[in-house]
C-alpha positions as CSV (number, residue, x, y, z in Angstrom):
1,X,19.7,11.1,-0.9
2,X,16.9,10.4,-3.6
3,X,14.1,8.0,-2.3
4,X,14.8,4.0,-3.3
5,X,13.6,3.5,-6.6
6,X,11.4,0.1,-7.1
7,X,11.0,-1.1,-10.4
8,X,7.8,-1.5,-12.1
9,X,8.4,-5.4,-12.9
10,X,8.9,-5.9,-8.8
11,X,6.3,-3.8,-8.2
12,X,3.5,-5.8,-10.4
13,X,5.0,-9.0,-9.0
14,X,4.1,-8.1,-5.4
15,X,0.2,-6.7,-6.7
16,X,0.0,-11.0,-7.9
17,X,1.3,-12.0,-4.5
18,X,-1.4,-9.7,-2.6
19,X,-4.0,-11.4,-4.8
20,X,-3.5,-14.5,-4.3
21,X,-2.8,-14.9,-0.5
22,X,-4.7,-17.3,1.2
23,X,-7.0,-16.6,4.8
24,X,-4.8,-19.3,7.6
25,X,-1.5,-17.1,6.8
26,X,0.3,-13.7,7.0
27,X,2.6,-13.3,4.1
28,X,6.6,-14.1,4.7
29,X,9.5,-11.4,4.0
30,X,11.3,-12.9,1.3
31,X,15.4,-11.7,0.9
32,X,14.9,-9.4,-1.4
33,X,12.0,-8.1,0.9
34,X,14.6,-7.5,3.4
35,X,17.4,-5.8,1.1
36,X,14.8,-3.6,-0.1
37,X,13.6,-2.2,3.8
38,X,17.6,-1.7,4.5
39,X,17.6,0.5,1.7
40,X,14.7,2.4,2.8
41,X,15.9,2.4,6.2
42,X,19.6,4.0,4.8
43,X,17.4,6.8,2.8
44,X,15.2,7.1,5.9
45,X,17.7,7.9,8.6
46,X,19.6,10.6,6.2
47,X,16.6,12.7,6.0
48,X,16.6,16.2,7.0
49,X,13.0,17.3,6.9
50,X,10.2,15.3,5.6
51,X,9.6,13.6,2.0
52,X,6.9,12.1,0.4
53,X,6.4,8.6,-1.0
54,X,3.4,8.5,-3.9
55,X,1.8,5.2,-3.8
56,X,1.7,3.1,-7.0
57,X,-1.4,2.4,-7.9
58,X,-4.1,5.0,-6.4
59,X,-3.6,9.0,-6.2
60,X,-2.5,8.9,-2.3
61,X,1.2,9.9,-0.5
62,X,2.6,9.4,2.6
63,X,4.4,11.9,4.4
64,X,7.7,10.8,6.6
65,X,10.9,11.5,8.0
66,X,13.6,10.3,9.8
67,X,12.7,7.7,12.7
68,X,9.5,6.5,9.8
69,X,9.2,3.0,10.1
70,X,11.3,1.6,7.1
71,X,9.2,-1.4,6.5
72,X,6.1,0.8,6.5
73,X,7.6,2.9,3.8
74,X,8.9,0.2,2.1
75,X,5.5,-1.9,1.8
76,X,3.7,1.6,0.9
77,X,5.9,2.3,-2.0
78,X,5.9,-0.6,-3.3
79,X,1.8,-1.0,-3.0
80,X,1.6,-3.5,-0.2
81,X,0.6,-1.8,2.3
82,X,-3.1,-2.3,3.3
83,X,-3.4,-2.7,-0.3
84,X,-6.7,-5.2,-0.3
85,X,-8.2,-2.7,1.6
86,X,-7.7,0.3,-0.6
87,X,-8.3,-1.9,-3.9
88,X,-12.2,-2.6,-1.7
89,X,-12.5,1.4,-1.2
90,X,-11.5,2.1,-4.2
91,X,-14.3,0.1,-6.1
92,X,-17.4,-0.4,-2.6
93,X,-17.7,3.3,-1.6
94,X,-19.8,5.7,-2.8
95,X,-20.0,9.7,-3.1
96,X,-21.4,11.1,0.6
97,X,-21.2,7.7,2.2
98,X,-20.1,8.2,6.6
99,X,-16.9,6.5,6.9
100,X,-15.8,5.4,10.7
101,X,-12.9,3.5,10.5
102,X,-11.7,1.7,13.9
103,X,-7.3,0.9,13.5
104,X,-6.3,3.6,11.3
105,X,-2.6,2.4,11.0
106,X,-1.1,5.5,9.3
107,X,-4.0,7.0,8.5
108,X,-3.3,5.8,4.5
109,X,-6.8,3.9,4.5
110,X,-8.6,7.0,6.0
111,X,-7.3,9.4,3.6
112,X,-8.7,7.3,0.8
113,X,-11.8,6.4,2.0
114,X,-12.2,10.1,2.8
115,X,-10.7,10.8,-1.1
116,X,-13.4,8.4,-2.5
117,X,-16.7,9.2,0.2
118,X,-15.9,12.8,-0.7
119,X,-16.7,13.5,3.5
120,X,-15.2,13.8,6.8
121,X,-13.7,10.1,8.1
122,X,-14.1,9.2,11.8
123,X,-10.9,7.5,12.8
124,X,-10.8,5.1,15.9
125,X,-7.4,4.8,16.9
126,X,-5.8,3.7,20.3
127,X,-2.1,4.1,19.6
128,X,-1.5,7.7,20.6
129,X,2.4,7.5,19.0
130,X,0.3,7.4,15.6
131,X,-1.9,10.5,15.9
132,X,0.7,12.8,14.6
133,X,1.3,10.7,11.9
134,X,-2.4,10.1,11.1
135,X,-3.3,14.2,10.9
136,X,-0.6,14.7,8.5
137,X,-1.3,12.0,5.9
138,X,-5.2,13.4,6.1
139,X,-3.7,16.9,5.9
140,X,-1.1,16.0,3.2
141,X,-3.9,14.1,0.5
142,X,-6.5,16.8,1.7
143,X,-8.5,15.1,3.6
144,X,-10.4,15.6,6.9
145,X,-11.0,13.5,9.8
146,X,-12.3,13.1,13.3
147,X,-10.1,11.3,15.7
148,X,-11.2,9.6,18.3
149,X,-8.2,8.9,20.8
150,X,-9.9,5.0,22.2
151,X,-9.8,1.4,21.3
152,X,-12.9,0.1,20.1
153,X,-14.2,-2.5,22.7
154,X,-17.6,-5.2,22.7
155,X,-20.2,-3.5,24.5
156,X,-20.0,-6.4,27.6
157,X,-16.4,-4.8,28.3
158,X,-17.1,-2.0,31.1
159,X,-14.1,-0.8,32.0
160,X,-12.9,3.1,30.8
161,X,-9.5,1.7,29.7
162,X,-7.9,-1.7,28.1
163,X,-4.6,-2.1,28.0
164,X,-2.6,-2.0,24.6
165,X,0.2,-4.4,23.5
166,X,2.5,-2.1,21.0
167,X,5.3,-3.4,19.0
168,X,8.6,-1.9,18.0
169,X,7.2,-1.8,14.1
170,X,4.9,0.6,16.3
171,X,2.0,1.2,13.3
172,X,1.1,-2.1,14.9
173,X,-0.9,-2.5,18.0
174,X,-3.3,-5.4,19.6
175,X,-5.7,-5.3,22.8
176,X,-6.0,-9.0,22.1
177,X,-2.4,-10.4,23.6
178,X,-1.0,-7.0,25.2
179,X,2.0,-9.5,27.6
180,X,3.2,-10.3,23.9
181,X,4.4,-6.9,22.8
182,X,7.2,-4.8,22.9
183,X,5.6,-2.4,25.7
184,X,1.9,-1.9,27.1
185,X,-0.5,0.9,27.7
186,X,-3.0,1.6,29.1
187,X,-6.1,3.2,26.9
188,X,-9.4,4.4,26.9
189,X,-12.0,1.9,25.6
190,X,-15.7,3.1,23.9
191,X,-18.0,0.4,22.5
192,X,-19.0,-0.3,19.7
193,X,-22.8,0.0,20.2
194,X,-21.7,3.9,21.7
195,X,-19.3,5.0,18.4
196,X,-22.0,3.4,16.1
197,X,-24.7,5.5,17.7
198,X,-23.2,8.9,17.9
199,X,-21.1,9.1,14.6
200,X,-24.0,6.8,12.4
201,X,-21.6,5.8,9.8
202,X,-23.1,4.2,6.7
203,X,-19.7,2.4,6.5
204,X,-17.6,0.8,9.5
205,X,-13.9,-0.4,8.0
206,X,-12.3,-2.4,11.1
207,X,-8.5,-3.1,11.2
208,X,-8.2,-4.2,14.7
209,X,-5.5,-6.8,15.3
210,X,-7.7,-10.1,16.4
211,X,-9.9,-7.4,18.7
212,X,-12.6,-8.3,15.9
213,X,-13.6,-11.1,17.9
214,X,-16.9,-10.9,20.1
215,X,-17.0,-7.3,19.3
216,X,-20.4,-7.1,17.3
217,X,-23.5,-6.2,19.8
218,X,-26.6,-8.1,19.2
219,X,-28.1,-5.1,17.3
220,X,-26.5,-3.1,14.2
221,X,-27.8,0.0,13.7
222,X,-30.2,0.5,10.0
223,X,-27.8,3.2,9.0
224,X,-25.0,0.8,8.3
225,X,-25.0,-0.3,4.9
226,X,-21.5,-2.1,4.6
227,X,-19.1,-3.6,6.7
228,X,-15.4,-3.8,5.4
229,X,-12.9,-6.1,8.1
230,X,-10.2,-7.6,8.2
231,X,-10.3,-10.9,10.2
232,X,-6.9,-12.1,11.4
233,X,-8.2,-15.8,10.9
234,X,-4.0,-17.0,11.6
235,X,-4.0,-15.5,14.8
236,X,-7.7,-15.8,16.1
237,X,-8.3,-19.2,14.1
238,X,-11.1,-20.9,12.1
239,X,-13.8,-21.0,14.9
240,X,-13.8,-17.4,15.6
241,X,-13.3,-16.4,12.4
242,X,-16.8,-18.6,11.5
243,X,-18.8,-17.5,14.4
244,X,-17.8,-13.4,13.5
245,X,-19.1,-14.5,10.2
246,X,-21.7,-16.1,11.1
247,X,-22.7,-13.0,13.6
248,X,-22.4,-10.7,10.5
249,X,-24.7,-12.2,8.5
250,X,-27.3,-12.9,11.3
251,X,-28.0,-9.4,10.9
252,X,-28.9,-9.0,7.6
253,X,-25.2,-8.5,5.9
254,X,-24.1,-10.6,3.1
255,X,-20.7,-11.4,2.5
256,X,-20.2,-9.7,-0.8
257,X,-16.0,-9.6,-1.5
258,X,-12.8,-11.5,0.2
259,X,-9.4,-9.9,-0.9
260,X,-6.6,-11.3,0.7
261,X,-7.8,-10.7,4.6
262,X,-10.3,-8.3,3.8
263,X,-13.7,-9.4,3.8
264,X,-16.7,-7.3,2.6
265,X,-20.7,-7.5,3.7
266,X,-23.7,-5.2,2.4
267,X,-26.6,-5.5,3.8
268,X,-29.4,-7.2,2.1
């Protein structure tokens, strides 16, 4: 079975929708949303094997096979998944800079902040049903990484392990309200201050599901030169959404891009 085709019309309609989504909301499946992850679930479970979807817009695929998420496919094909994030990489990082990137998802940011750094990413990931996935979308765009296998915590947590909420769309995963997913684990944590000080990235991308809140220390290391987050302001609100802000730029960041979720600071 040949993988779904998606025309170039629906395609450019969803980059608009992407661009113009405000910061209070996560986007809404529309129908045709929903006929179009059936048919990618159909194409999905008759695979023998693994196939590869190419993404629309930037040089990057993603490997799957039978049991792949079909939304995740779905939203990758069609260039919505992470999209605000790679359209930041694609155009804020430069040749050599140290990526560490803390919620790698499918490891479809990593691979492309490795493409575009032109080094080794450091990948911070606590969902251990995504680390097969991750080393084969770094192996299959080229790419190399470094996994570490912990959720990224605020240094005042102190205990070795947090437990994880996962969800059945299980790319997704929160320490924030763990009772509200599908299943729980337990993890090992590291803090922030600790991954900051042995890998010294010049970059830190953070994808962490709401866990963005309370999580900077009091001191960011000189070596960081830009912070790329997404801040889940509909699930953690205004208030801590201003006083993460806020925190940033205390520190000598400015807040130089917002796409979608995504916000961007360089320091000054």
């Amino acid at each position: 079975m040949p993988i779904p085709r998606l025309e170039h019309h629906t395609i450019e309609i969803r980059r608009q929708r992407v661009s113009a989504r405000g910061l209070n909301q996560w986007p809404q499946e529309e129908p045709d949303d929903d006929e179009q992850i059936e048919r990618f679930r159909l194409w999905l479970d008759g695979l023998h094997g693994e196939a590869v979807l190419t993404h629309p817009f930037y040089p990057l695929i993603l490997p799957v096979q039978s049991g792949f998420s079909a939304r995740m496919a779905y939203y990758f094909a069609i260039g919505d998944y992470e999209q605000a994030d790679l359209q930041l990489i694609d155009e804020m990082l430069l040749p050599g800079d140290r990526v560490m990137e803390c919620g790698a998802g499918a490891g479809v940011t990593g691979s492309f902040a490795a493409m575009r750094s032109g080094q080794p990413v450091v990948v911070v990931e606590p969902n251990k049903r995504m680390y097969p996935q991750i080393r084969n979308s770094f192996a299959a765009n080229g790419q190399q990484l470094q996994l570490v296998e912990a959720a990224v915590v605020p240094d005042a947590y102190h205990g070795e392990q947090i437990e994880l909420g996962i969800y059945d769309e299980y790319w997704w995963s929160s320490a924030l309200t763990p009772a509200a997913a599908d299943q729980q684990a337990s993890v090992p944590a590291r803090a922030l201050s600790s991954l900051l000080a042995d890998y010294e990235p010049s970059v830190l991308i953070l994808d962490i599901e709401g866990g963005e809140c309370g999580l900077f220390p009091a001191q960011l290391p000189a070596a960081l030169r830009m912070i790329m987050i997404e801040i889940h302001t509909p699930d953690i609100g205004e208030l801590p959404t201003v006083e993460l802000v806020n925190r940033i730029q205390a520190q000598g960041f400015r807040l130089c891009r917002l796409l979608a979720q995504t916000w961007v600071f360089l320091r000054s």
